[in-house]
C-alpha positions as CSV (number, residue, x, y, z in Angstrom):
1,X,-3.1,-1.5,-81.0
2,X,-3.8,-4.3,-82.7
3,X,-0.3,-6.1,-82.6
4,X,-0.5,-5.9,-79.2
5,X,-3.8,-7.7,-78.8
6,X,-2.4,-10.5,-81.3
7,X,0.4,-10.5,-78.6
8,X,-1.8,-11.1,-76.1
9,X,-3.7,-13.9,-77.2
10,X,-0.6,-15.7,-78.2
11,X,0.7,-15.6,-74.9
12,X,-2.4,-16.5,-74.0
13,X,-3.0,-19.4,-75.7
14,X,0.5,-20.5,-75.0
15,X,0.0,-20.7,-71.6
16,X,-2.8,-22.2,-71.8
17,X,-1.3,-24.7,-74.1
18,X,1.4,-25.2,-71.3
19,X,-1.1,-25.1,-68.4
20,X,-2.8,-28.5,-70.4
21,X,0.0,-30.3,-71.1
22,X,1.3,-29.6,-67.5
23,X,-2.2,-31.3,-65.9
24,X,-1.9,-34.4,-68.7
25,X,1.3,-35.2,-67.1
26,X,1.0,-35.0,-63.7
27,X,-1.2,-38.3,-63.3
28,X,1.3,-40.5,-65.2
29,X,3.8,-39.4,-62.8
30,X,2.6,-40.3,-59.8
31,X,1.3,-43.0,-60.9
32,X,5.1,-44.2,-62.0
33,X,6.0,-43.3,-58.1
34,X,3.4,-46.2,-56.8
35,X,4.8,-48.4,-59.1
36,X,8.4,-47.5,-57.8
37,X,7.3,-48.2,-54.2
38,X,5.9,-51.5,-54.9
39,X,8.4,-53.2,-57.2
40,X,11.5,-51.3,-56.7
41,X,11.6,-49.8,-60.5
42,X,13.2,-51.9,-62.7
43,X,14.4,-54.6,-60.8
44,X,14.7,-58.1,-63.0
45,X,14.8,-60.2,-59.3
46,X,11.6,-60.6,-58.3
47,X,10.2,-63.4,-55.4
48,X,8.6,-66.1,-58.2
49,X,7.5,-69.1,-55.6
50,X,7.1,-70.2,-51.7
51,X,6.8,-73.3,-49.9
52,X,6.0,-72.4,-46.3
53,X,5.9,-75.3,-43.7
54,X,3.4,-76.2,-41.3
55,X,2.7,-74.4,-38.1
56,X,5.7,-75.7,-35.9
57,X,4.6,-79.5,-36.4
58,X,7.9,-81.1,-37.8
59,X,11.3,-79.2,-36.5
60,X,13.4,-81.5,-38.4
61,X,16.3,-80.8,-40.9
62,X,14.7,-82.1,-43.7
63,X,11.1,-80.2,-43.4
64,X,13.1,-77.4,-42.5
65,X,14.8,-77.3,-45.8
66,X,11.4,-78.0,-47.4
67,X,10.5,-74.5,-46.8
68,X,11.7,-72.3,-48.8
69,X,11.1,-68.5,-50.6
70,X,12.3,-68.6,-54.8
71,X,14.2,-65.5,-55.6
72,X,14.5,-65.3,-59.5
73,X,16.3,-63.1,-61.9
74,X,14.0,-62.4,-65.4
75,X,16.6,-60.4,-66.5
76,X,19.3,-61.7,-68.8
77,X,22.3,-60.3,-67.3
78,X,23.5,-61.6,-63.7
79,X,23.0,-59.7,-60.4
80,X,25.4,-59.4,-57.5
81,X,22.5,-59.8,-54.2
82,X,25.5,-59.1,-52.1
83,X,23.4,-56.9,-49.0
84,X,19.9,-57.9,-50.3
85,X,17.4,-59.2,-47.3
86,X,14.8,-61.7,-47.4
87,X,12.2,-60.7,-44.6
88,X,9.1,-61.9,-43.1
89,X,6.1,-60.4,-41.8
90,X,7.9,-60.9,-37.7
91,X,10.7,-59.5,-38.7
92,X,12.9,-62.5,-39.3
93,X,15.8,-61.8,-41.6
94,X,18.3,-63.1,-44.2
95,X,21.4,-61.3,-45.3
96,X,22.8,-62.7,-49.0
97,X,26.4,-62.7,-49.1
98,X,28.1,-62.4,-52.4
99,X,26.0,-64.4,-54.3
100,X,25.7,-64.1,-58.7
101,X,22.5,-64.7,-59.5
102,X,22.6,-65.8,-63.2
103,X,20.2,-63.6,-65.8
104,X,17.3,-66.1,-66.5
105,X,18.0,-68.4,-63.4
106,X,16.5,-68.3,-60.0
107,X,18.0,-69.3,-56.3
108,X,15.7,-71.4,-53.2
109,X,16.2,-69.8,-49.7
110,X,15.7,-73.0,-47.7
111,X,15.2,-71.9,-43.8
112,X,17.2,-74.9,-42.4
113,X,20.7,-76.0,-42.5
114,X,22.8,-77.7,-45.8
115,X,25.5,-76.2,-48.7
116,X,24.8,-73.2,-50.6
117,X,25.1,-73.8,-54.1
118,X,23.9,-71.7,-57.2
119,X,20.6,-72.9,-56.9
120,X,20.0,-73.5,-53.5
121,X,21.1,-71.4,-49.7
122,X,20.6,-71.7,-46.2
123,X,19.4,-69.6,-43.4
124,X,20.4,-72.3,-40.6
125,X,17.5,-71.8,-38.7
126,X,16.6,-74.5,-36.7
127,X,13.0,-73.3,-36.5
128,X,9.9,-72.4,-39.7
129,X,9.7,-69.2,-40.1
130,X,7.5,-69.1,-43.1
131,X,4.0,-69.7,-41.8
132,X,0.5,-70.4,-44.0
133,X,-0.5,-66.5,-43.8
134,X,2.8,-64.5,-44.2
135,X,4.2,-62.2,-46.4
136,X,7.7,-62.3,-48.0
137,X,9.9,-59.0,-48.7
138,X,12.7,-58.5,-50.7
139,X,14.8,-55.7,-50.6
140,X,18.0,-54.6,-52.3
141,X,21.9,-53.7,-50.5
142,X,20.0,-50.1,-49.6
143,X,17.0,-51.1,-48.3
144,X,14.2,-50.7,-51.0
145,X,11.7,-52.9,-51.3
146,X,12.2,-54.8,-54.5
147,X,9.7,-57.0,-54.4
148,X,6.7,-58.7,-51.9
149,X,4.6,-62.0,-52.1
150,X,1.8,-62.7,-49.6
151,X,-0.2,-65.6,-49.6
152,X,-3.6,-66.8,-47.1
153,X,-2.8,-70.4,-47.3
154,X,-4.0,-71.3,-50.4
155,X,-1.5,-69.9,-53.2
156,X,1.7,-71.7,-53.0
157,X,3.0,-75.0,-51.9
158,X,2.8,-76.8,-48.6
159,X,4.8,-79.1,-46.8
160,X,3.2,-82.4,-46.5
């Protein structure tokens, strides 16, 4: 009788055991979920800078290429954003075609009109889109967000 009261407390005390380490992990899980939604995982592009423009005032080539969101890669292999968006908070959208983005390096989305380059692409918009109080999105070719920068006015740089 008294082997199987040693059984018993072994099970015991081994489910217990498992019941403990069980709770311990569950908060560090969904904790790794929130981070997931907000940043994408383990993304290396991120949105690093913004220049918005002012509300509407100047419509002109040159202060629309003055606006501009700062996609950069921290990583130090390249990334293919072939599919990724660029999004603002009305919904306004742009598409990167095959485009390398080199580890370490970073690209300008101007909103107006000129050459793309390594360093610099255009939306050809002939109108701002980035306004003083907006938030930026950045998603990858399937649609998760990979990154997001708001700003009240005061963070980043303005047109002048």
């Amino acid at each position: 009788m008294s082997a199987s009261l040693a059984t018993r407390r072994a099970v015991t005390t081994a489910l217990a055991t498992a019941a403990l380490i069980g709770a311990a992990a569950l908060p560090a899980a969904a904790h790794d979920d929130d981070r997931r939604d907000h940043r994408g995982g383990q993304s290396s592009v991120v949105i690093s800078d913004v220049r918005y423009g002012t509300a509407g005032r100047d419509r002109s080539a040159r202060a629309l290429n003055r606006e501009w969101v700062e996609v950069k890669n921290t990583g130090r292999r390249s990334v293919n954003l072939r599919g990724f968006t660029l999004t603002d908070r009305q919904g306004n959208r742009y598409r990167f075609a095959d485009f390398r983005l080199d580890g370490r390096s970073s690209v300008k989305v101007h909103t107006g009109q000129g050459r793309d380059t390594r360093h610099d692409v255009y939306q050809d918009r002939h109108h701002q889109i980035w306004d003083e109080r907006d938030t930026a999105t950045l998603r990858d070719n399937r649609g998760n967000v990979i990154d997001t920068d708001s700003w009240n006015g005061r963070r980043h740089h303005r047109n002048g």
